[in-house]
Z-matrix of the N, CA and C atoms (Angstrom, degrees):
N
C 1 1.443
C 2 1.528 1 108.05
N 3 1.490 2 118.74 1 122.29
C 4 1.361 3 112.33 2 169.70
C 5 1.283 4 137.45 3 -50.64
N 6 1.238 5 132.04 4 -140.47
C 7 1.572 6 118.45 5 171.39
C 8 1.339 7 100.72 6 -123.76
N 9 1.401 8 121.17 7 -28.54
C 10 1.418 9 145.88 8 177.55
C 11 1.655 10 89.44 9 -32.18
N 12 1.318 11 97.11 10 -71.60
C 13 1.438 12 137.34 11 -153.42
C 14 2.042 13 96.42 12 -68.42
N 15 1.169 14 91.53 13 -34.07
C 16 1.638 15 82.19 14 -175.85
C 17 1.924 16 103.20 15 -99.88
N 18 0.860 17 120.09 16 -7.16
C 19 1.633 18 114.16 17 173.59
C 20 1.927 19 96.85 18 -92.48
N 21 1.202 20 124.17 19 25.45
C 22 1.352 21 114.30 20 165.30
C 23 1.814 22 106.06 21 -111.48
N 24 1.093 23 103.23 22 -22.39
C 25 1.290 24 104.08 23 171.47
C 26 1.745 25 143.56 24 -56.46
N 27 1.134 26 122.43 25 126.41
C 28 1.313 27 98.73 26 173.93
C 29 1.281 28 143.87 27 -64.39
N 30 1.496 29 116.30 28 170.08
C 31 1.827 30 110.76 29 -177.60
C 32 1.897 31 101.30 30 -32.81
N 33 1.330 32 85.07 31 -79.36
C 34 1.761 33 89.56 32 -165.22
C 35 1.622 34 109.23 33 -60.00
N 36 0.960 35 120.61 34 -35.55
C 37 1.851 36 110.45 35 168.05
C 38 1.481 37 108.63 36 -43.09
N 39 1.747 38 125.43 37 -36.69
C 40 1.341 39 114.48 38 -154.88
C 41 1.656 40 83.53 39 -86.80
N 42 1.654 41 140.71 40 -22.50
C 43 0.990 42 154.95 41 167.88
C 44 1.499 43 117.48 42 -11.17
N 45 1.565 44 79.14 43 -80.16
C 46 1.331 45 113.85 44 -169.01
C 47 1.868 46 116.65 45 -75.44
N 48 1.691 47 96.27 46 -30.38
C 49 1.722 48 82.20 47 175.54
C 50 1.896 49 95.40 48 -87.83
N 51 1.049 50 123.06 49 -47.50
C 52 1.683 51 122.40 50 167.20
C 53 2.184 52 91.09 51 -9.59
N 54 1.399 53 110.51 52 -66.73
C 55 1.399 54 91.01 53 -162.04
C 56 1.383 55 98.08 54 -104.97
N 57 1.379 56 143.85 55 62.25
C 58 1.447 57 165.56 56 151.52
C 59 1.676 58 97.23 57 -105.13
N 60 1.474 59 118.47 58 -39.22
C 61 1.487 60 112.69 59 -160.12
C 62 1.789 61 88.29 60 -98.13
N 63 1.041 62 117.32 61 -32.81
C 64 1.686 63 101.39 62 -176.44
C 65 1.446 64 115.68 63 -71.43
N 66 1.595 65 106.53 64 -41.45
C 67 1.495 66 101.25 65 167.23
C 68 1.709 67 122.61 66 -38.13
N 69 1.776 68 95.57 67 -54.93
C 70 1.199 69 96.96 68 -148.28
C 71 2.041 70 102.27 69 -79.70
N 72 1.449 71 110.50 70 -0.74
C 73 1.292 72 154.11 71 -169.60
C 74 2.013 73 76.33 72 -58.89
N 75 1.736 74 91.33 73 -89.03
C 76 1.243 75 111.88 74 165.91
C 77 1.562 76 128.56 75 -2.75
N 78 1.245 77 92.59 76 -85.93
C 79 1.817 78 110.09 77 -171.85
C 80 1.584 79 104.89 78 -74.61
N 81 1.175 80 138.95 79 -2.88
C 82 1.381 81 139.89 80 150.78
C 83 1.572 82 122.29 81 -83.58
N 84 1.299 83 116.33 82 -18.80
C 85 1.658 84 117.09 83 164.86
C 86 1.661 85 100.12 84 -93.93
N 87 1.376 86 117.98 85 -9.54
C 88 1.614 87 84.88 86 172.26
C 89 1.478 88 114.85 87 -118.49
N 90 1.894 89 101.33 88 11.41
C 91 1.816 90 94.20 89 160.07
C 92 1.877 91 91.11 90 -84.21
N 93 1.172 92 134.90 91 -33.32
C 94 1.058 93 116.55 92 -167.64
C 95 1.637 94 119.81 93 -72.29
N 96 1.699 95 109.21 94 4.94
C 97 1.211 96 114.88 95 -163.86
C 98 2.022 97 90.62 96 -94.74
N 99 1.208 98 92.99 97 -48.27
C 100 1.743 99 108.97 98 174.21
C 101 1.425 100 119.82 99 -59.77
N 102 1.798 101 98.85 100 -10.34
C 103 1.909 102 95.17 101 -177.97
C 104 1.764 103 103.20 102 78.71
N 105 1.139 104 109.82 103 25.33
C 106 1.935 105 97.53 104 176.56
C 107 1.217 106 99.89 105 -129.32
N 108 1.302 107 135.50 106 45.36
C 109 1.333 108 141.98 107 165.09
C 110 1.584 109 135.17 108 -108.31
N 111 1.077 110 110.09 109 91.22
C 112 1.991 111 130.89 110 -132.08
C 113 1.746 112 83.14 111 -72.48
N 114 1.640 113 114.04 112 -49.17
C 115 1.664 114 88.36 113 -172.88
C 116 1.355 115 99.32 114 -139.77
N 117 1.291 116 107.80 115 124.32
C 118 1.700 117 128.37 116 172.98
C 119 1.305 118 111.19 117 -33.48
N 120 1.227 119 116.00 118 -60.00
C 121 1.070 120 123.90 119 -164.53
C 122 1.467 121 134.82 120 -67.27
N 123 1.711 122 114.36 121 3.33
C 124 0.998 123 129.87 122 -171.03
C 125 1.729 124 100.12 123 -100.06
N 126 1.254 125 128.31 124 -17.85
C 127 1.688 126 124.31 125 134.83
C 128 0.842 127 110.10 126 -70.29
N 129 1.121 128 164.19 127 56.71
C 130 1.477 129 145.78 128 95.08
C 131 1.541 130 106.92 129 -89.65
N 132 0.744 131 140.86 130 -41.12
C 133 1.345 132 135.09 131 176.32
C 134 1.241 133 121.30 132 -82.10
N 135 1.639 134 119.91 133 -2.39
C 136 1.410 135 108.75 134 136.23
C 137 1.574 136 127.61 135 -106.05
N 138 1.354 137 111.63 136 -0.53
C 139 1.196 138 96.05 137 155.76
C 140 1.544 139 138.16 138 -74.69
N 141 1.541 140 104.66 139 -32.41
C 142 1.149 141 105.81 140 152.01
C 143 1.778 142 135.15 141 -54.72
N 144 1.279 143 110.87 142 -30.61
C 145 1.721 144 129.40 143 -172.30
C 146 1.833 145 87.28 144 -63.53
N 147 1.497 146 112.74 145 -41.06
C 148 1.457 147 115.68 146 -163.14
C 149 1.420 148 120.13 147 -88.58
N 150 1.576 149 103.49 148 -15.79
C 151 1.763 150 118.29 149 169.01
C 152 1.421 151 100.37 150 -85.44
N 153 1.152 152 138.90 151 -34.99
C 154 1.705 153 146.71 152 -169.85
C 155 2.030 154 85.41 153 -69.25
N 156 1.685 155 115.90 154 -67.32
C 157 1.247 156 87.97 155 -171.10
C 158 1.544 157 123.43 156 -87.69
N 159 0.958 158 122.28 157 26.81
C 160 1.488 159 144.30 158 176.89
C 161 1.406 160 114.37 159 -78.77
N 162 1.544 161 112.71 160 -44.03
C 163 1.175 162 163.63 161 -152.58
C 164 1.561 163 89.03 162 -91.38
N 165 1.300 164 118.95 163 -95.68
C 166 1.346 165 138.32 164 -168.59
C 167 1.949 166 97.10 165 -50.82
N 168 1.092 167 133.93 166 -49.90
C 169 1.140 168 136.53 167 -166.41
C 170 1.539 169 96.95 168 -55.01
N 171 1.975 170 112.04 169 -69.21
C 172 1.161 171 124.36 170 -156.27
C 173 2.236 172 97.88 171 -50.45
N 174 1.017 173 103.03 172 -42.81
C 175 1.716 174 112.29 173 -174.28
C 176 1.493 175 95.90 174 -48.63
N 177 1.020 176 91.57 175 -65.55
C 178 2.543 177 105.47 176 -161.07
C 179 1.311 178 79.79 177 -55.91
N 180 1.430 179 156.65 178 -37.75
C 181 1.578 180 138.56 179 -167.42
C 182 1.433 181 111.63 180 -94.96
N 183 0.972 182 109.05 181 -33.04
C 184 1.531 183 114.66 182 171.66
C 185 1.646 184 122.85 183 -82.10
N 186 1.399 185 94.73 184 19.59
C 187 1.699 186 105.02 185 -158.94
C 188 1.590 187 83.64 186 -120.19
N 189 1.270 188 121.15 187 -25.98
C 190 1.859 189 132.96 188 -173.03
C 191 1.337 190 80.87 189 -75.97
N 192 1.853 191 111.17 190 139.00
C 193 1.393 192 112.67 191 133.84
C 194 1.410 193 117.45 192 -64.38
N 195 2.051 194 99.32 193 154.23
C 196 1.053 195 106.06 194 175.31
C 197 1.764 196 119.63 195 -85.30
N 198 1.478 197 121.67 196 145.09
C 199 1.213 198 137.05 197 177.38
C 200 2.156 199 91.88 198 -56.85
N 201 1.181 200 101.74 199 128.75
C 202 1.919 201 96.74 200 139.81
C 203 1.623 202 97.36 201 113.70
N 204 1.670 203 102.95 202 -15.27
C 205 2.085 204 95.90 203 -165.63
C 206 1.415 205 109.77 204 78.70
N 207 1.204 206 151.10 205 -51.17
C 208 1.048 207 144.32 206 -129.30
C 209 1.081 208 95.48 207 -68.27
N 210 2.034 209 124.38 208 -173.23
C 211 0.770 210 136.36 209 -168.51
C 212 1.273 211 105.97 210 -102.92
């Protein structure tokens, strides 16, 4: 998914694929743990897919003022 494509999304859309990519994060380090993992390279390109919305999340919350004043 581009980035284009992921800054149109909403809060909870970026939510919900955020934990679509860790799952699937998941079940690709443990076919690769078993040796049944046809192309490497498809962890890296979701780990990155999952730093992009990691990324995009941490901004849109840090873009809210905070409740309370504090420091």
């Amino acid at each position: 998914m581009k980035l284009r494509e992921l800054k149109e999304l909403s809060l909870d859309e970026l939510r919900t694929r955020e934990h679509e990519l860790t799952d699937e994060l998941f079940r690709l380090r443990m076919k690769r743990a078993s040796a049944q993992l046809p192309n490497p390279m498809k962890m890296r390109d979701t780990r990155r897919a999952l730093a992009r919305v990691k990324t995009l999340l941490h901004e849109r919350t840090a873009a809210t003022p905070m409740q309370g004043g504090g420091r």
